[in-house]
N, CA, C and O of each residue as an XYZ file, in Angstrom:
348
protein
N      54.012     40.073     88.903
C      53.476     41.201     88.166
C      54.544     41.730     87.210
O      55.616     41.971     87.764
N      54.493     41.951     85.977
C      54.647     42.431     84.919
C      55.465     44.233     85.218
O      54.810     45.275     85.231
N      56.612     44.160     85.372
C      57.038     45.581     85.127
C      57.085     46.623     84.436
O      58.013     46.546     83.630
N      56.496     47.613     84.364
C      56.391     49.300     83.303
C      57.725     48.968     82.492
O      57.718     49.374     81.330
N      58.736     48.373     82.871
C      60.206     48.519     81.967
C      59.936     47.140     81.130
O      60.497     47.105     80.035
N      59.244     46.130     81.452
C      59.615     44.999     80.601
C      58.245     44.715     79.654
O      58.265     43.753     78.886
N      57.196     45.481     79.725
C      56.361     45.484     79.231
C      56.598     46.408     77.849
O      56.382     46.111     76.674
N      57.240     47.910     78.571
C      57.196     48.616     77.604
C      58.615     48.146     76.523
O      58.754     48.846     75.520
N      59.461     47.179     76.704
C      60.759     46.064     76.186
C      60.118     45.433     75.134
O      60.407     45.484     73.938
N      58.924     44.634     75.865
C      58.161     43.741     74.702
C      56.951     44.677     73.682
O      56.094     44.138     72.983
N      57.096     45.719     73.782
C      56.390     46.146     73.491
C      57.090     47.471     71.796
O      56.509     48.294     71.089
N      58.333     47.032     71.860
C      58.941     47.332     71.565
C      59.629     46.557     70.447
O      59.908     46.946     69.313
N      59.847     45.343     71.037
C      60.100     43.865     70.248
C      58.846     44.156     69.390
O      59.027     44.717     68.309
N      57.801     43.883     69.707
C      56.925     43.711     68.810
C      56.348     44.876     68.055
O      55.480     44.717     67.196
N      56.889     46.163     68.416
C      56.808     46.958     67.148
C      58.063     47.354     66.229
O      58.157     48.286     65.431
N      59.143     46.221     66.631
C      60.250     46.141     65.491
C      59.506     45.175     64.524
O      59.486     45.446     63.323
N      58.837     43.955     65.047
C      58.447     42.901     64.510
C      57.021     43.213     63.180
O      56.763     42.615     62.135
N      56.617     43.949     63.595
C      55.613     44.607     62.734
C      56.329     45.620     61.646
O      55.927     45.620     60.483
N      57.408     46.486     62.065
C      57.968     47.466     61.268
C      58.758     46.244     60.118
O      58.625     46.754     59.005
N      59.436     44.999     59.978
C      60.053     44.277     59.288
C      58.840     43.724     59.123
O      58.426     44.495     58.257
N      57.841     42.869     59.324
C      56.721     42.408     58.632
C      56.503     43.038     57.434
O      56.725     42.689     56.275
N      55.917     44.260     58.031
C      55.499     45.798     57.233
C      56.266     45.734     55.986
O      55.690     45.564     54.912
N      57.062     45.814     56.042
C      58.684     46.454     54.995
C      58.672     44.752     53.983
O      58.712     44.572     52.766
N      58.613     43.949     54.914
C      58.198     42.624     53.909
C      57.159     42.308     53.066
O      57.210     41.731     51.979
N      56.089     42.797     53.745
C      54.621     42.412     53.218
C      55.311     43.410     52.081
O      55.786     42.623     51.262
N      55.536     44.486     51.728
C      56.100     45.332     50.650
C      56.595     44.842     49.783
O      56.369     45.002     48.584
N      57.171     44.326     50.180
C      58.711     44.204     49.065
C      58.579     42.426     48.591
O      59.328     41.944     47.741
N      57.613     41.696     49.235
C      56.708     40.915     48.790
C      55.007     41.407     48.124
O      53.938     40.827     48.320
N      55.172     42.175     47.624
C      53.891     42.532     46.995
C      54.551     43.032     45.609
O      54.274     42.546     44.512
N      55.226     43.805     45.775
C      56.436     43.999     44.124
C      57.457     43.119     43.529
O      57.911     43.066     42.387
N      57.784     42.210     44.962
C      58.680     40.844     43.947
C      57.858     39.724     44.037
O      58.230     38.785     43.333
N      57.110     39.591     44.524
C      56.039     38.292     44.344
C      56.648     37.410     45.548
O      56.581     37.500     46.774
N      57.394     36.343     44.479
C      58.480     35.080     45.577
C      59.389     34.885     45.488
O      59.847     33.743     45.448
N      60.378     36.477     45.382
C      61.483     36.961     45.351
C      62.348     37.078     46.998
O      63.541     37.027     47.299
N      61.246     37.232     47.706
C      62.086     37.130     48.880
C      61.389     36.550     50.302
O      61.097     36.991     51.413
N      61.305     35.226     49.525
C      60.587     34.013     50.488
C      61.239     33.746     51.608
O      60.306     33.268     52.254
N      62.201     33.702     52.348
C      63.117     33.772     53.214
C      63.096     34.904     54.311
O      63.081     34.664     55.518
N      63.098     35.980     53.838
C      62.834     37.027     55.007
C      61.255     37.062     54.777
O      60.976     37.652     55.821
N      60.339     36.906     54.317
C      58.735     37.103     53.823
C      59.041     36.394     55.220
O      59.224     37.101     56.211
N      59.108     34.762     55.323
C      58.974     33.423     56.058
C      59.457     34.245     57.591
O      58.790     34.327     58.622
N      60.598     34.698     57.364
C      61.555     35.424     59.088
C      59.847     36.264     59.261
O      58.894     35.656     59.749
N      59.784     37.226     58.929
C      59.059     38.094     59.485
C      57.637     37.392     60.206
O      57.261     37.568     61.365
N      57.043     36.630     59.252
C      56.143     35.876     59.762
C      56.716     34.998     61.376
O      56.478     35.318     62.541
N      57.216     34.275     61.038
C      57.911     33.934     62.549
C      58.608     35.014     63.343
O      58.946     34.651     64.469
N      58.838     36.003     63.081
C      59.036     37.236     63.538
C      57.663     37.432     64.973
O      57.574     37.437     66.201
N      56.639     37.595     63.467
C      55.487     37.976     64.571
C      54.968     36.874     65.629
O      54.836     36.891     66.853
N      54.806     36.212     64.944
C      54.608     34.323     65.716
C      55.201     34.687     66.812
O      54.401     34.806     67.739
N      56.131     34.882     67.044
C      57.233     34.647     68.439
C      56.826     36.177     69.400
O      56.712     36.256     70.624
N      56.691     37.115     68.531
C      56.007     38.512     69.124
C      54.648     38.013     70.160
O      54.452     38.222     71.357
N      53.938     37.367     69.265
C      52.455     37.397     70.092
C      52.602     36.234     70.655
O      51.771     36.274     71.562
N      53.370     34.741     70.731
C      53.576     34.387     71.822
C      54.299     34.872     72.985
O      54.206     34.473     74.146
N      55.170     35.961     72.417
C      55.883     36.813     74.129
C      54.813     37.229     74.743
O      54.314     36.844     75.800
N      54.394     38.294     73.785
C      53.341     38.985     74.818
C      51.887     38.342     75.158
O      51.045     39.136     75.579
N      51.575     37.209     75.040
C      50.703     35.889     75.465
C      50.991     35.818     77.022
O      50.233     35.981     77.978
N      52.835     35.410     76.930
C      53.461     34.711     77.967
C      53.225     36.490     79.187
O      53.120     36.388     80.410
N      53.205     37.397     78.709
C      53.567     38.420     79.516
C      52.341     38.787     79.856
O      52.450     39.288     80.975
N      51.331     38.817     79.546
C      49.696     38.615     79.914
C      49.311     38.294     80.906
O      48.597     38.880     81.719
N      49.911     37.010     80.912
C      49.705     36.144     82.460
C      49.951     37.067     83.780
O      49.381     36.850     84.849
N      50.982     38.248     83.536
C      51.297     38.922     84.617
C      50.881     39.876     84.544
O      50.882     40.485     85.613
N      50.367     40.514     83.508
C      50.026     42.127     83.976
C      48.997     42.438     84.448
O      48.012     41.702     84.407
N      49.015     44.056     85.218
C      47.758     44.159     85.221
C      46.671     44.310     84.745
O      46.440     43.374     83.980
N      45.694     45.155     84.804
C      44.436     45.250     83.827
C      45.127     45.978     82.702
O      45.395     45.469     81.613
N      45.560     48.013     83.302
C      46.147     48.549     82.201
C      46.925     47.946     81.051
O      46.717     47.965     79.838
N      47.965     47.360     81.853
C      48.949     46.074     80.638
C      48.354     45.471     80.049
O      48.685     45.612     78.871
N      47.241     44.508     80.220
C      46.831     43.634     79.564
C      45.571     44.243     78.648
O      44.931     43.527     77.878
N      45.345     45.470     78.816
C      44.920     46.009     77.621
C      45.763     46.690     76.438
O      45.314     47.024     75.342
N      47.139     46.830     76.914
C      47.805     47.522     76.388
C      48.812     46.244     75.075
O      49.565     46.179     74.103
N      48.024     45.486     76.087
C      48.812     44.054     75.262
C      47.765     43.749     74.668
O      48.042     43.403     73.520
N      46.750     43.705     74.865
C      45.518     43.331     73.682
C      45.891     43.605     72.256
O      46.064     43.017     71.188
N      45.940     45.342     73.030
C      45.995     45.688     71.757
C      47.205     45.778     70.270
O      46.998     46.293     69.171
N      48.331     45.142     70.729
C      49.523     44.786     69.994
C      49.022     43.904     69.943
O      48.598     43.942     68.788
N      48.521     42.548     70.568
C      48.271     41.678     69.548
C      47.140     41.078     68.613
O      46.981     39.965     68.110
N      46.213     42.599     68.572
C      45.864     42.483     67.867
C      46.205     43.160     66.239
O      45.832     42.962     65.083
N      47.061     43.981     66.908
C      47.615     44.365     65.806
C      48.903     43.410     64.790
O      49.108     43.483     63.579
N      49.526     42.639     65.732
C      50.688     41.415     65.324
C      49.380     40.601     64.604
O      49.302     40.886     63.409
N      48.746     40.025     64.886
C      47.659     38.964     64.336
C      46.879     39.573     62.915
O      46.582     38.832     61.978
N      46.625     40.940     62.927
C      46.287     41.606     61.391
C      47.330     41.627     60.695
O      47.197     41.143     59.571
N      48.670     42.150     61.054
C      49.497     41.600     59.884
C      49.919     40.592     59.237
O      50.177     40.357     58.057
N      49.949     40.010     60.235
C      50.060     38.164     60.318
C      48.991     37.263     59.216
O      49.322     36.719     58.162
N      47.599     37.318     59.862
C      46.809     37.275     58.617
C      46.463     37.822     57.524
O      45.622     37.186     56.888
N      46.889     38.973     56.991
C      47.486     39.545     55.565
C      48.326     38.671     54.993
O      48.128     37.876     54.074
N      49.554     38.960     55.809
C      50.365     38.387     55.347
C      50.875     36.661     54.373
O      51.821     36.319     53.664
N      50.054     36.236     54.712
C      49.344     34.633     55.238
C      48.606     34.922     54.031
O      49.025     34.402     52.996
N      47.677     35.591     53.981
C      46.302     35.370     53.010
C      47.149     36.483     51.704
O      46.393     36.339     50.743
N      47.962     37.179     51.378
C      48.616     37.548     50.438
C      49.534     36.792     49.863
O      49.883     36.833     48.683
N      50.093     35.800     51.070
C      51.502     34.817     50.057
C      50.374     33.674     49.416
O      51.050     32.866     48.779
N      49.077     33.342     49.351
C      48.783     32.542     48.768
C      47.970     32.858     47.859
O      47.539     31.998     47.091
């Protein structure tokens, strides 16, 4: 089972991972393909976010695993922006 401390850890990871997405999707919308390199990090940023909390799923309980729903559904909307704006 999934601990209150390591849940609320990853949960944390993945709202750094969204806050640098965020700040990218930006600063890729005013330089275009000026900063393809961190654009690319952030995307694998989130990638690696919503496979943690995938892997941390497996253990939690109900509360957690709604609480994890819902980050990744929020990692997966930026993600597909992101995705459907660089092209």
């Amino acid at each position: 089972m999934a601990t209150r401390q390591s849940v609320d850890e990853y949960m944390q990871r993945c709202n750094q991972a969204l806050e640098y997405a965020r700040e990218q999707q930006k600063i890729g919308a005013e330089q275009e393909h000026y900063n393809e390199t961190e654009y690319t990090q952030a995307l694998q940023g989130l990638e690696n976010a919503v496979n943690d909390i995938n892997h941390l799923a497996l253990s939690a309980n109900d509360e957690q695993q709604d609480r994890i729903y819902r980050m990744r559904l929020q990692l997966q909307q930026v993600q597909n922006e992101m995705i459907l704006r660089r092209y």
